[in-house]
PyMOL CGO cylinders between C-alpha atoms (Angstrom):
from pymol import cmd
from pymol.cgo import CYLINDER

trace = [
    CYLINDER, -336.49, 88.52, 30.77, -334.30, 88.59, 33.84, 0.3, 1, 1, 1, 1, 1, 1,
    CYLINDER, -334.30, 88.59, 33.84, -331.10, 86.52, 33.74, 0.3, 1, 1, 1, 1, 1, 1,
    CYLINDER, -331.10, 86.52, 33.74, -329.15, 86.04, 37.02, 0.3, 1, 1, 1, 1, 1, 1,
    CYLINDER, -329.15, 86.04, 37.02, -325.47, 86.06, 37.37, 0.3, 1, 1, 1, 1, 1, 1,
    CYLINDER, -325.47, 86.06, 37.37, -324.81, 82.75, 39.02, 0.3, 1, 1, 1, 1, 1, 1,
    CYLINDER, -324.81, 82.75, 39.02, -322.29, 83.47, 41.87, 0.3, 1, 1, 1, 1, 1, 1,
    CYLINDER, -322.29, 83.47, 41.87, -324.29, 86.31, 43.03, 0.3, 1, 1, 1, 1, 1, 1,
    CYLINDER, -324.29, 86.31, 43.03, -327.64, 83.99, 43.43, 0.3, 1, 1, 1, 1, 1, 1,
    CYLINDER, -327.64, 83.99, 43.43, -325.55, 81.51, 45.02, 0.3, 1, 1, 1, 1, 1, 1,
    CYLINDER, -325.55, 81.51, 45.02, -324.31, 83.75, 47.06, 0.3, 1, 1, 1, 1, 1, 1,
    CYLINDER, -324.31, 83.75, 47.06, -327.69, 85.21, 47.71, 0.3, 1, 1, 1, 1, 1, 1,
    CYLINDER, -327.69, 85.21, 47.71, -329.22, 82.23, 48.20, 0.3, 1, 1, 1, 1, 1, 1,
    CYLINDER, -329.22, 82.23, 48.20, -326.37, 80.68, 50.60, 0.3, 1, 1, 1, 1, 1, 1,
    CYLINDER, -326.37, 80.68, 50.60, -327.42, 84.09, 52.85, 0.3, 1, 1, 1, 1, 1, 1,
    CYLINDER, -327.42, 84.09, 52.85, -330.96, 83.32, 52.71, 0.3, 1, 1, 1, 1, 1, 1,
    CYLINDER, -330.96, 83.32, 52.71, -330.86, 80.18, 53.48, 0.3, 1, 1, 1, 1, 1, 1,
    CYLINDER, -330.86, 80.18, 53.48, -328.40, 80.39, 56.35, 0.3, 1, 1, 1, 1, 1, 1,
    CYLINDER, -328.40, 80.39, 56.35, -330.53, 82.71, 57.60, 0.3, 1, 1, 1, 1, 1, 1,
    CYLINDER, -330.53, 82.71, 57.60, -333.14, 80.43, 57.12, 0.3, 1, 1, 1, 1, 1, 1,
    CYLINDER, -333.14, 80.43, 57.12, -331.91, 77.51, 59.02, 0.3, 1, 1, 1, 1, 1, 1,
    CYLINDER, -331.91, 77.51, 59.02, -330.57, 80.22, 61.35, 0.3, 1, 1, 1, 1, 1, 1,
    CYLINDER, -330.57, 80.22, 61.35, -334.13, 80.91, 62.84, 0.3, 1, 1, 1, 1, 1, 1,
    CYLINDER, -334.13, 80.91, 62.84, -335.55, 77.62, 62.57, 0.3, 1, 1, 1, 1, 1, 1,
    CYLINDER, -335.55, 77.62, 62.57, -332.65, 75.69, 64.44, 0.3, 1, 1, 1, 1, 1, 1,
    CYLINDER, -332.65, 75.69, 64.44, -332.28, 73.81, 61.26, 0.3, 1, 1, 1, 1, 1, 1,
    CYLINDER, -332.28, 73.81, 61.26, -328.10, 72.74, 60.89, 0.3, 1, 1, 1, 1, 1, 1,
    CYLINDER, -328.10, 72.74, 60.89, -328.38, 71.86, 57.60, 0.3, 1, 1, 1, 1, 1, 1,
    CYLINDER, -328.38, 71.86, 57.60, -328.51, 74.64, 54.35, 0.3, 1, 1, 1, 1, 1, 1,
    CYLINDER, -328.51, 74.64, 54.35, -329.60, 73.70, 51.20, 0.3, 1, 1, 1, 1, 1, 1,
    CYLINDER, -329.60, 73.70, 51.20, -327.02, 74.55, 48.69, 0.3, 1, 1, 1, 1, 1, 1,
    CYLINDER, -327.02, 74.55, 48.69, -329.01, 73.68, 45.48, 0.3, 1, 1, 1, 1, 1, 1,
    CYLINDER, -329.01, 73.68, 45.48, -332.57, 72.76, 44.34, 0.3, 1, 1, 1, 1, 1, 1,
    CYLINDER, -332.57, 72.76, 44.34, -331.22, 69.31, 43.61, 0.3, 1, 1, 1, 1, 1, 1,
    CYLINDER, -331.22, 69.31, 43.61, -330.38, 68.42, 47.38, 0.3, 1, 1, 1, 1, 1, 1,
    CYLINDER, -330.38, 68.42, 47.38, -334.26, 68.88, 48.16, 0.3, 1, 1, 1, 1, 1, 1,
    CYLINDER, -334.26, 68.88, 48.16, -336.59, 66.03, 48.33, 0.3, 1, 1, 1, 1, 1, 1,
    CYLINDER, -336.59, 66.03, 48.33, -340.14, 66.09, 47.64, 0.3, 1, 1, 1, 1, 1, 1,
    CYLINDER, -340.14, 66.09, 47.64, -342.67, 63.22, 45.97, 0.3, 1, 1, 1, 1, 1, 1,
    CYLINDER, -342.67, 63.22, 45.97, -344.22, 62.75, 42.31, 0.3, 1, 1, 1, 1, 1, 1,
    CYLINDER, -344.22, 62.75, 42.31, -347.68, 63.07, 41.43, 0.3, 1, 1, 1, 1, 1, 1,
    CYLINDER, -347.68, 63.07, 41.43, -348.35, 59.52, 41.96, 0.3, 1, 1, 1, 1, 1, 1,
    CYLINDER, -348.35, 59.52, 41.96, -347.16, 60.06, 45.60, 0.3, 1, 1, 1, 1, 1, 1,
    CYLINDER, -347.16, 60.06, 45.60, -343.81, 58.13, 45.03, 0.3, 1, 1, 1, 1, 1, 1,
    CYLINDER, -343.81, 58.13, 45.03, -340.52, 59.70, 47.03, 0.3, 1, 1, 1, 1, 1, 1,
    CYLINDER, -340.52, 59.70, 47.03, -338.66, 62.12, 44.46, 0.3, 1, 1, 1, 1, 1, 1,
    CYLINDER, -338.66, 62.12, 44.46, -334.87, 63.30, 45.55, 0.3, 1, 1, 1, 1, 1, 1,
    CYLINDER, -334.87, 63.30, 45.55, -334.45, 66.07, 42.91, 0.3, 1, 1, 1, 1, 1, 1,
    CYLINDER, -334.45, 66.07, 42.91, -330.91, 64.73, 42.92, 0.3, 1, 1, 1, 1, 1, 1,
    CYLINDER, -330.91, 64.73, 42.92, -331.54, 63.07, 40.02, 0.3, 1, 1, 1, 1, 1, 1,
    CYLINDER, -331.54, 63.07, 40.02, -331.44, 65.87, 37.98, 0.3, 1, 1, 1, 1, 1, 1,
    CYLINDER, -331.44, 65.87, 37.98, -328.08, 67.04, 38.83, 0.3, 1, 1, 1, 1, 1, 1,
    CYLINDER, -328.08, 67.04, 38.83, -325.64, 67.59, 35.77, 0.3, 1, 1, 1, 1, 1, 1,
    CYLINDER, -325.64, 67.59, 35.77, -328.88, 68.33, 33.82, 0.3, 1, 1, 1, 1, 1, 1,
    CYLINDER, -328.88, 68.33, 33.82, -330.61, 72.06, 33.51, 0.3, 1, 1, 1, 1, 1, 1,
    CYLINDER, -330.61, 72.06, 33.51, -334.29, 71.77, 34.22, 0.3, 1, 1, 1, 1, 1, 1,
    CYLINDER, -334.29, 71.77, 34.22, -337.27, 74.47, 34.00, 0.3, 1, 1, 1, 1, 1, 1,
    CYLINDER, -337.27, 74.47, 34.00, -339.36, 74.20, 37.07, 0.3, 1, 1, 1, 1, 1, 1,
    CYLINDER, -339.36, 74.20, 37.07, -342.92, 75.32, 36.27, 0.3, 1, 1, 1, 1, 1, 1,
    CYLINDER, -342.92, 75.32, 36.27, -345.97, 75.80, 39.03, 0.3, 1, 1, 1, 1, 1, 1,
    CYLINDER, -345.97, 75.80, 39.03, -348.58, 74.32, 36.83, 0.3, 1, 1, 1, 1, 1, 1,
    CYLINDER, -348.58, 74.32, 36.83, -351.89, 74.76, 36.46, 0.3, 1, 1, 1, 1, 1, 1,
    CYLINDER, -351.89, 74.76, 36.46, -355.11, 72.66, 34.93, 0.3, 1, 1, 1, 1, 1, 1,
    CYLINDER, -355.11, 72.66, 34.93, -357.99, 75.47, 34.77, 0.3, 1, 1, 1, 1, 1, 1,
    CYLINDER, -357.99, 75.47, 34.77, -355.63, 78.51, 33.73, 0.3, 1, 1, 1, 1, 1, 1,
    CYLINDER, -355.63, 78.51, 33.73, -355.58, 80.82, 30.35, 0.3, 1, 1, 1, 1, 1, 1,
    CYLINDER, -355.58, 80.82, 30.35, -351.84, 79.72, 30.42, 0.3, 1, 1, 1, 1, 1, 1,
    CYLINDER, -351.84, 79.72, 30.42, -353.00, 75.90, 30.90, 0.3, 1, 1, 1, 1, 1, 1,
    CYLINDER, -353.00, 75.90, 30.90, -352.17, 75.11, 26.95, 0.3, 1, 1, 1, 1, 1, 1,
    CYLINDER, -352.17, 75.11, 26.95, -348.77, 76.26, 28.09, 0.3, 1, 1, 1, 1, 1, 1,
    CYLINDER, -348.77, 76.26, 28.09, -348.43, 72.33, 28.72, 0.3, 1, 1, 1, 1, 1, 1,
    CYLINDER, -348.43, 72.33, 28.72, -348.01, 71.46, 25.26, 0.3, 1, 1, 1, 1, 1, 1,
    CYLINDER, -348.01, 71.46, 25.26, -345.07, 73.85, 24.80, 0.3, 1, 1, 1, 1, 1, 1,
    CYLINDER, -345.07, 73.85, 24.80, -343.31, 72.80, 27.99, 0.3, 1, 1, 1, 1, 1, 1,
    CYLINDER, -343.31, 72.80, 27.99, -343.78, 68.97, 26.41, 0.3, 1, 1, 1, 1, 1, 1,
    CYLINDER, -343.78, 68.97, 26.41, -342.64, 69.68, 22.95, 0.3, 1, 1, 1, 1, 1, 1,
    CYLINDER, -342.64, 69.68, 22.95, -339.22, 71.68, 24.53, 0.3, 1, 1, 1, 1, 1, 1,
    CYLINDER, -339.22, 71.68, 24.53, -339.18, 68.59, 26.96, 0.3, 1, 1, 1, 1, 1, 1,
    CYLINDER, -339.18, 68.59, 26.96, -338.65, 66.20, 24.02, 0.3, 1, 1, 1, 1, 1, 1,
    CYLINDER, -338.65, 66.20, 24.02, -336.91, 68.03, 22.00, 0.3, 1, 1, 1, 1, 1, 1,
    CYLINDER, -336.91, 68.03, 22.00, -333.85, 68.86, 24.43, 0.3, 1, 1, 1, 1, 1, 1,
    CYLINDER, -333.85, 68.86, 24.43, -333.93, 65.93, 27.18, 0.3, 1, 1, 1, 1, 1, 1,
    CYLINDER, -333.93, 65.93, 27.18, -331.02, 64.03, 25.11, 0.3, 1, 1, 1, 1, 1, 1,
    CYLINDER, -331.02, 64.03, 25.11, -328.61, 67.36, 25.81, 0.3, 1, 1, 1, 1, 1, 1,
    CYLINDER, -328.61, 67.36, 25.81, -329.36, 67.09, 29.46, 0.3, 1, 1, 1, 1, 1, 1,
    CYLINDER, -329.36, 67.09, 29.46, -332.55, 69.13, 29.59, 0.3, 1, 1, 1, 1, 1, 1,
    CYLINDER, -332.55, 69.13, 29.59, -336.00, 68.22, 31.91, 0.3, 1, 1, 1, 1, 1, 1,
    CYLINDER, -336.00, 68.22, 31.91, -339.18, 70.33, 32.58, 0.3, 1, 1, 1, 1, 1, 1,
    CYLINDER, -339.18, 70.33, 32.58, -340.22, 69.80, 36.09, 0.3, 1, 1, 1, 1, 1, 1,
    CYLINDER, -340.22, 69.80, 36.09, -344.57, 70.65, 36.45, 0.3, 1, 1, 1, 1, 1, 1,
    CYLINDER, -344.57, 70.65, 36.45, -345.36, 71.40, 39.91, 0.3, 1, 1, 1, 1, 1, 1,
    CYLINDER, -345.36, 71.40, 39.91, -348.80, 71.50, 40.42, 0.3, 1, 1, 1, 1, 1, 1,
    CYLINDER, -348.80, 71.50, 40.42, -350.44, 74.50, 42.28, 0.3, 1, 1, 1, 1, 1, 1,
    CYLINDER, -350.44, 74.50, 42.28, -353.91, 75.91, 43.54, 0.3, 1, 1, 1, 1, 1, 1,
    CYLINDER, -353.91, 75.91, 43.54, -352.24, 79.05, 44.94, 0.3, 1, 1, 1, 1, 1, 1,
    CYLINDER, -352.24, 79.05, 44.94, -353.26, 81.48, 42.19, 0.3, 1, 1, 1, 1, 1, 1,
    CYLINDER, -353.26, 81.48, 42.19, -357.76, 81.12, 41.49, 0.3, 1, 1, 1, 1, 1, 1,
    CYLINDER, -357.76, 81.12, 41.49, -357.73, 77.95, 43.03, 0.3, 1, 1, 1, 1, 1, 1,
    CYLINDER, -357.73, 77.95, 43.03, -356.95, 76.85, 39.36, 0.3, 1, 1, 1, 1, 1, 1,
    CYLINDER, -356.95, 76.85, 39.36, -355.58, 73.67, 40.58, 0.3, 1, 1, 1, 1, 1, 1,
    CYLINDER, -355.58, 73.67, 40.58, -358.41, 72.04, 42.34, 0.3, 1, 1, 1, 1, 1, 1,
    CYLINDER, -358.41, 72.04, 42.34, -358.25, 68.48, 41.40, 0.3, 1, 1, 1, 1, 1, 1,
    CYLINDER, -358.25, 68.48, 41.40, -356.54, 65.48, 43.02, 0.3, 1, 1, 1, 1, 1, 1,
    CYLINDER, -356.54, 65.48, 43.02, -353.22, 64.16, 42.04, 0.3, 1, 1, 1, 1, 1, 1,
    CYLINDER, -353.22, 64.16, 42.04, -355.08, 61.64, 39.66, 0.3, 1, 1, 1, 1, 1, 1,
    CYLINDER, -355.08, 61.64, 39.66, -356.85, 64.11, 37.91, 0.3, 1, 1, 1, 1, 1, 1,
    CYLINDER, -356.85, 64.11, 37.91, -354.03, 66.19, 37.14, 0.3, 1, 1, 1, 1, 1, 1,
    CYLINDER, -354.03, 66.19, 37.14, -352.03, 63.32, 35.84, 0.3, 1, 1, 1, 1, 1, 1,
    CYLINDER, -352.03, 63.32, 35.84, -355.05, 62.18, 33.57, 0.3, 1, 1, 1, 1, 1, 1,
    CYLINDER, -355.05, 62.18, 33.57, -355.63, 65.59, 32.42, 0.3, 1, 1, 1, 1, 1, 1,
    CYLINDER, -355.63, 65.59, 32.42, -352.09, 66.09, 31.37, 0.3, 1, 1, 1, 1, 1, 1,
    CYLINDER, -352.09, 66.09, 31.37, -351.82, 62.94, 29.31, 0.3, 1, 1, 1, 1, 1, 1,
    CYLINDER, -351.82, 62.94, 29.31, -354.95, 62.88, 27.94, 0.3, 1, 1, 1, 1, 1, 1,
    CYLINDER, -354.95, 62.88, 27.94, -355.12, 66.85, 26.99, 0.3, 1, 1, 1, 1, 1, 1,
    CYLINDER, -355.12, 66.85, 26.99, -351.36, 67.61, 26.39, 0.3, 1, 1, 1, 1, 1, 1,
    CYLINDER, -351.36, 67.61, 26.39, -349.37, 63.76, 25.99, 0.3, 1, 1, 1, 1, 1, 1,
    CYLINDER, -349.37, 63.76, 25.99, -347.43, 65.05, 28.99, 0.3, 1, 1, 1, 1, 1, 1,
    CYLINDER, -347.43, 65.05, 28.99, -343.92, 63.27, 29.49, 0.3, 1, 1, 1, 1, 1, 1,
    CYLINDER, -343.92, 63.27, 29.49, -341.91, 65.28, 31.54, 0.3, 1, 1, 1, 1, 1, 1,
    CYLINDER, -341.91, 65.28, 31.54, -341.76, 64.72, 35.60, 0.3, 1, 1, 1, 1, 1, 1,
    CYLINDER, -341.76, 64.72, 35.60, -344.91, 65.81, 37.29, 0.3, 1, 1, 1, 1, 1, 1,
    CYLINDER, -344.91, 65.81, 37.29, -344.75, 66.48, 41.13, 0.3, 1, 1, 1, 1, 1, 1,
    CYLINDER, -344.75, 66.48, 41.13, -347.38, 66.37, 43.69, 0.3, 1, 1, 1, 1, 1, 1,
    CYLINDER, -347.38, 66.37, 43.69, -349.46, 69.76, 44.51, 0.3, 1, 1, 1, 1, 1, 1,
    CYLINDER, -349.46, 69.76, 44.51, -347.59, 72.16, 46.70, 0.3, 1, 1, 1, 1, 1, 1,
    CYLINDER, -347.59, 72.16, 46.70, -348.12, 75.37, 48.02, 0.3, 1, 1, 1, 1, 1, 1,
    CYLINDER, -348.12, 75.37, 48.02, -345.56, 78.64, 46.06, 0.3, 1, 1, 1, 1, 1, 1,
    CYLINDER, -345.56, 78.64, 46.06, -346.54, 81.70, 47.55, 0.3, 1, 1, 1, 1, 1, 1,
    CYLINDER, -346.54, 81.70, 47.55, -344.36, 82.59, 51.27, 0.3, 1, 1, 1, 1, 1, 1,
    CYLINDER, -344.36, 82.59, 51.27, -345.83, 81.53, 54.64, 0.3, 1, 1, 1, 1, 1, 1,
    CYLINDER, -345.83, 81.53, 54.64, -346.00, 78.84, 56.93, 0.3, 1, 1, 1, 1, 1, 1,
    CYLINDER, -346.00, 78.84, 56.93, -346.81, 76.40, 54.21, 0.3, 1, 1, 1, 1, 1, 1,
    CYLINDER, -346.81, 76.40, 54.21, -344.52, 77.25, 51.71, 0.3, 1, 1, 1, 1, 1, 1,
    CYLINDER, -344.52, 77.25, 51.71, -342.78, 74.22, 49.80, 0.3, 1, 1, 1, 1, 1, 1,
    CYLINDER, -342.78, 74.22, 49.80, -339.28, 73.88, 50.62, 0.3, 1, 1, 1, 1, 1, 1,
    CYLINDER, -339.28, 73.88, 50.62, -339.12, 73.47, 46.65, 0.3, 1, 1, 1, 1, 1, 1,
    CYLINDER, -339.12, 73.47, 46.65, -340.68, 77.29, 46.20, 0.3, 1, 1, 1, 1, 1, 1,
    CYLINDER, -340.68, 77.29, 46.20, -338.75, 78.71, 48.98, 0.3, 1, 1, 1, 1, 1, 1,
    CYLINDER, -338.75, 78.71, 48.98, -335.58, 77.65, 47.59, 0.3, 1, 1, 1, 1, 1, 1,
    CYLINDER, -335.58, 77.65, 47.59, -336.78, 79.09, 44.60, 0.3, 1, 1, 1, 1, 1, 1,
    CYLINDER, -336.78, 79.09, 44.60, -337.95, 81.99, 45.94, 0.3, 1, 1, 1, 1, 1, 1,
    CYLINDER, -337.95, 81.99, 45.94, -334.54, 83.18, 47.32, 0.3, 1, 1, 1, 1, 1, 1,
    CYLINDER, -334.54, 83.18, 47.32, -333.51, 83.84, 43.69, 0.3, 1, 1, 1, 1, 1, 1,
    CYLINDER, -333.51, 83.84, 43.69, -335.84, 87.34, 44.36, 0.3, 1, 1, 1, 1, 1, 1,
    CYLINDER, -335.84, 87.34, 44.36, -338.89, 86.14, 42.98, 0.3, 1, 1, 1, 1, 1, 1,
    CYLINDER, -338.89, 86.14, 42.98, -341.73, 84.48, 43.58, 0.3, 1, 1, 1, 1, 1, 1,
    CYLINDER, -341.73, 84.48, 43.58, -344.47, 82.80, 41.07, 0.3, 1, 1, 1, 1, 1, 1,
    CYLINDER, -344.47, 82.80, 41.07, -347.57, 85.89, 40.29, 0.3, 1, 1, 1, 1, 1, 1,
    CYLINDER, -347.57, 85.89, 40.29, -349.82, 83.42, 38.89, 0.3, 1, 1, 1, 1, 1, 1,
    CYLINDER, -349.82, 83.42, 38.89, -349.45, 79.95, 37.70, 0.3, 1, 1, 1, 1, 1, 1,
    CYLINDER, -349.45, 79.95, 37.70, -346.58, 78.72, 34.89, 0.3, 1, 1, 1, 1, 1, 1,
    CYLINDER, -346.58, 78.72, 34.89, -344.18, 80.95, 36.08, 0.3, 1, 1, 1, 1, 1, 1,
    CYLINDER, -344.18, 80.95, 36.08, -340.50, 79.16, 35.49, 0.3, 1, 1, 1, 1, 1, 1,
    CYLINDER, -340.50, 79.16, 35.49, -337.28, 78.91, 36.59, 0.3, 1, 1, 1, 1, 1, 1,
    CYLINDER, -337.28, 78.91, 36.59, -334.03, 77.76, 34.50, 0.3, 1, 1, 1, 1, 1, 1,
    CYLINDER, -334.03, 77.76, 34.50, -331.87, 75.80, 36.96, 0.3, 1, 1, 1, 1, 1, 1,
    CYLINDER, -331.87, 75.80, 36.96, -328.14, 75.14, 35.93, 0.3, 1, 1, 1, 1, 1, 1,
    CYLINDER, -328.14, 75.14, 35.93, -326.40, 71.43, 36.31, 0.3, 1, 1, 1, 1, 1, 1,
    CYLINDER, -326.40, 71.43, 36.31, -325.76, 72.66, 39.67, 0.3, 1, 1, 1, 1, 1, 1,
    CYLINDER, -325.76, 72.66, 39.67, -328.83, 73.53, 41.21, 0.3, 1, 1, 1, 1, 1, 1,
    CYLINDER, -328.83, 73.53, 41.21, -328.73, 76.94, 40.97, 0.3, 1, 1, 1, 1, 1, 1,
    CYLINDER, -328.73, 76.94, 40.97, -331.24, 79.54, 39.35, 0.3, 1, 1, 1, 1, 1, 1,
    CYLINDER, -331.24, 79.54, 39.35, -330.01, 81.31, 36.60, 0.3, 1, 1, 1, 1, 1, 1,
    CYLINDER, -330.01, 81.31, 36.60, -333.23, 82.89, 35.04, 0.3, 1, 1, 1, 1, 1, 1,
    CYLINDER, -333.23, 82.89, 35.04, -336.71, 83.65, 35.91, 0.3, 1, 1, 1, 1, 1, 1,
    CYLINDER, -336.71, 83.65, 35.91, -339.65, 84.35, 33.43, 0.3, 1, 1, 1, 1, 1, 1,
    CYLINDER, -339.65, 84.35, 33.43, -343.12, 85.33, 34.35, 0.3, 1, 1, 1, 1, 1, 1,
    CYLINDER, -343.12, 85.33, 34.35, -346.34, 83.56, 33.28, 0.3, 1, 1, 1, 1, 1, 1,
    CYLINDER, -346.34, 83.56, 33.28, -346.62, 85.29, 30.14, 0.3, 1, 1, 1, 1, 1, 1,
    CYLINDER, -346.62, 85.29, 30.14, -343.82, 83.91, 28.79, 0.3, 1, 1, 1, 1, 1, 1,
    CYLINDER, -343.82, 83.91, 28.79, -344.01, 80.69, 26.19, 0.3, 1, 1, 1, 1, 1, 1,
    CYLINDER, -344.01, 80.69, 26.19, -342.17, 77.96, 26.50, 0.3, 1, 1, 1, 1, 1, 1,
    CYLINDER, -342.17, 77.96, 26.50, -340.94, 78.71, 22.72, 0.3, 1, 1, 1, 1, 1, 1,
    CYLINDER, -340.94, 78.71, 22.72, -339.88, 82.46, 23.18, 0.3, 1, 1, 1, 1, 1, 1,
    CYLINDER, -339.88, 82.46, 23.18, -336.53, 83.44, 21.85, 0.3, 1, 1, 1, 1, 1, 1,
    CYLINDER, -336.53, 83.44, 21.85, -335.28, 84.65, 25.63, 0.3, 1, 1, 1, 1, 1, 1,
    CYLINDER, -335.28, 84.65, 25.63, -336.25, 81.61, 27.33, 0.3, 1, 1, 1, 1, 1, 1,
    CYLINDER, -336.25, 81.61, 27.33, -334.77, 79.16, 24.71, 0.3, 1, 1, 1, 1, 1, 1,
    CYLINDER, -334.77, 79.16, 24.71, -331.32, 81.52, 24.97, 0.3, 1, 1, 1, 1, 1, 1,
    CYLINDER, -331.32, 81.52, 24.97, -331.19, 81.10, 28.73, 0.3, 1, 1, 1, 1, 1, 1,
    CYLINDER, -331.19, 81.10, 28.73, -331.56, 77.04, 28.72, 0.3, 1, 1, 1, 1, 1, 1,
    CYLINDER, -331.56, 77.04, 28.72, -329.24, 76.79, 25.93, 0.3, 1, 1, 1, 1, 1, 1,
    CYLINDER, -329.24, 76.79, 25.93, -326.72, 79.47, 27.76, 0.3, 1, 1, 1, 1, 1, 1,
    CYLINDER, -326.72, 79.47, 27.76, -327.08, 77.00, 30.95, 0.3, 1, 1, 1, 1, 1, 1,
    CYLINDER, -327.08, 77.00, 30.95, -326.64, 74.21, 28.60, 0.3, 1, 1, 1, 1, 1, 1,
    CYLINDER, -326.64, 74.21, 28.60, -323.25, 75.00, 27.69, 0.3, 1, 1, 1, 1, 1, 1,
]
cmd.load_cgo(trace, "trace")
């Protein structure tokens, strides 16, 4: 488990993404993961802002991975905490075995047929650094890490900042990732 001290990820983060908008011209710096836009899975406009005031996991998800029943655990902590403010976020990926091959359709039928998904599915975007990189992952990403493989996840506070990171291998009903949502729940 690594847990974050807030202030010094913001702080971090503020850097990197001054530095950031510093060599792409850009004037504006993204303060939090909830002043990013990107769309859902059925290619409808998402502003993340939503979720502000609420902690959320984010999750690069995966349809044809050995973590893939992961999905049922990220559902079953999606219901049971939404009413205190909680969300899972699935972002689909094919960075990691091109595990993710299917269209935006399939992945939405696969995760309600196989797993009764529920929780706010995005549309496929790329993690890993480069030119492509989602705005969504490099945010992310300026927390220190990076997704490995595919259901990595990050606990984001009310405001938009990461507080924790847990690798793939990590369930969605482990003792240290339960402690960090309810810590940012508080």
């Amino acid at each position: 488990m690594r847990i974050f001290d807030p202030a010094l990820i913001f702080g971090v983060v503020g850097l990197t993404m001054a530095a950031a908008a510093g060599l792409s011209g850009a004037s504006q710096q993204t303060a939090s993961f909830y002043d990013l836009k990107t769309t859902y899975l059925d290619g409808k406009p998402a502003d993340l802002s939503v979720f502000r005031g609420k902690v959320t996991l984010v999750v690069n998800v995966a349809s044809e991975c050995g973590y893939t029943p992961q999905y049922a655990g990220l559902e079953a902590l999606h219901r049971e905490l939404a009413l205190k403010g909680f969300s899972v976020l699935g972002f689909p990926s094919n960075d990691f075995g091109e595990q993710e091959p299917g269209s935006a359709q399939e992945i939405a039928a696969f995760c309600k047929k196989n797993y009764g998904v529920t929780f706010p599915m995005f549309s496929k975007l790329v993690t890993v650094s480069g030119p492509g990189q989602s705005p969504i992952y490099k945010y992310l990403g300026s927390s220190g890490h990076l997704p490995a493989w595919n259901f990595s996840k990050y606990v984001v506070d009310k405001n938009g900042r990461v507080v924790a990171f847990f690798p793939s291998e990590v369930e969605p009903d482990s003792p240290e990732l339960r402690r960090a949502i309810t810590t940012a729940l508080k």
